[in-house]
C-alpha positions in Angstrom: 17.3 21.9 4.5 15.7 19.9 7.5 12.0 20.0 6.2 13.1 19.1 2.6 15.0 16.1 4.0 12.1 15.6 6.3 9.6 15.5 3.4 11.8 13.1 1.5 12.4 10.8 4.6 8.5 11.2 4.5 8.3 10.4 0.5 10.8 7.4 0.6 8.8 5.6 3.7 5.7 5.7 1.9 7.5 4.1 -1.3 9.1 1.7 0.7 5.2 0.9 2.0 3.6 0.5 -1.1 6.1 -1.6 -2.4 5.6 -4.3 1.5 2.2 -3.7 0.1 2.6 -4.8 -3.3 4.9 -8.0 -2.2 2.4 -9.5 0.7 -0.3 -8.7 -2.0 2.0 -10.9 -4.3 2.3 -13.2 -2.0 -1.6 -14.2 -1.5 -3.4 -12.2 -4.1 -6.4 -14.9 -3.5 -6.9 -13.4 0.2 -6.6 -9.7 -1.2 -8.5 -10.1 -4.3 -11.7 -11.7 -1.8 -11.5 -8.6 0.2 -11.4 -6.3 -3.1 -14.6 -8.2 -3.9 -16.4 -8.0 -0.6 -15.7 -4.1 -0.5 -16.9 -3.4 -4.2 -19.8 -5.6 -3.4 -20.5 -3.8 -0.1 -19.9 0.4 -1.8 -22.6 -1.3 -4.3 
């Protein structure tokens, strides 16, 4: 019972992340879309 409500402790913080993620991206998608560019432009 521990490790399964360890994994989903786990599961649910990295949700919660992505979604902070998703919202400052939101928030200031022309900072976040430069840096997109610069890293395509660099793997290129």
């Amino acid at each position: 019972m521990l490790t399964k409500r360890r994994k989903a402790g786990i599961l649910t913080e990295r949700l919660t992340e992505g979604m902070k993620k998703q919202e400052s991206g939101r928030k200031r998608p022309g900072g976040s879309w430069t840096d997109f560019r610069k890293r395509v432009e660099k793997s290129a």
